[in-house]
N, C-alpha and C positions, 0 to 999 in steps of 0.2 A: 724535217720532222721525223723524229723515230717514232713507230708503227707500237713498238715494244714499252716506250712509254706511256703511249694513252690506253695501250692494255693494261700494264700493270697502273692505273690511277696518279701517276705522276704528274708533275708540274708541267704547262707545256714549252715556261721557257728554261728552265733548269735543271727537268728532266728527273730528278730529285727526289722533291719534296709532296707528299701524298696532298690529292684533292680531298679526300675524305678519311674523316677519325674514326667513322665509323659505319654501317650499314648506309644508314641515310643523311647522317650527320656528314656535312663540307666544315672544312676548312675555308676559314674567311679569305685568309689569305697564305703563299706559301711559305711553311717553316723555315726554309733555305734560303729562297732568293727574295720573298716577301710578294711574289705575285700578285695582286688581289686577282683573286677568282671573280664576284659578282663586281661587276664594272659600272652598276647603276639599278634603282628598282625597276623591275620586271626584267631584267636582264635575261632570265634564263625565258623565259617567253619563247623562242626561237628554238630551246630545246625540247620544249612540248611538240615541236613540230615534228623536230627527229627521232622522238620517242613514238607517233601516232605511227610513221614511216616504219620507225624498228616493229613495234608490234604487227604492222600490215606484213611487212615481208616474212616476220615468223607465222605467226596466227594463221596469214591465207590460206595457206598452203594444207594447213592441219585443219580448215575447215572446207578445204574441198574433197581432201583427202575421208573423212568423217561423213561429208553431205553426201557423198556416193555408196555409204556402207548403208546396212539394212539397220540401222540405229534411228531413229525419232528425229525432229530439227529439234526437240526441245530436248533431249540427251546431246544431241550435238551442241549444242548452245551451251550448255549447263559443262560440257567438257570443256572448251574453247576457255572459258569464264573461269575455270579450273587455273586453267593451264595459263593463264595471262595472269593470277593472282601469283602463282608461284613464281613468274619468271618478271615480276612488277621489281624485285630490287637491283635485276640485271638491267632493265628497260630504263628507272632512274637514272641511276652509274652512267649508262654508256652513253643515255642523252644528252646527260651531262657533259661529260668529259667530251665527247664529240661538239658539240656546241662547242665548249674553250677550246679547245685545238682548231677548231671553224674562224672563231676570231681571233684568234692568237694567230694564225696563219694569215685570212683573209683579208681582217677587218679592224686587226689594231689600230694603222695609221688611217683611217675615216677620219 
């Protein structure tokens, strides 16, 4: 698996062809090799889980960092809530794309 392709949004088996057309817009399937991306409904299910993960490991950090300053919990709140709306297209993306390279790797032959 290259590391360099599920950065840059690539195919996970061709390496290729982009997962997404746009911000939030996927690609059904891939333009090069014809991947299908979603393998069945509720597919990406399993990336909501990597996305709750991705936001815990940023977020935590920034709200303990915050809950220790002389700031308010309802100004800490109200930044955190800030700061996870901004970074909501990177948390989609990466869940995504991690999830298919999860099953592309792990779980294709189930």
């Amino acid at each position: 698996m290259k590391i360099s392709a599920l950065i840059k949004g690539r195919c996970p088996s061709c390496k290729t062809g982009p997962v997404f057309s746009g911000l939030f817009k996927m690609q059904i399937a891939c333009p090069h090799c014809h991947f299908v991306y979603e393998r069945e409904e509720g597919y990406f299910t399993g990336a909501m889980i990597v996305g709750n993960i991705l936001a815990s490991v940023v977020l935590a950090p920034v709200v303990l960092l915050l809950g220790n300053s002389d700031m308010s919990m309802a100004m800490v709140l109200l930044s955190v809530f800030a700061l996870c709306l901004l970074l909501l297209p990177f948390f989609f993306r990466a869940s995504r794309l991690i999830w298919i390279y999860f099953d592309y790797v792990f779980l294709r032959d189930v």
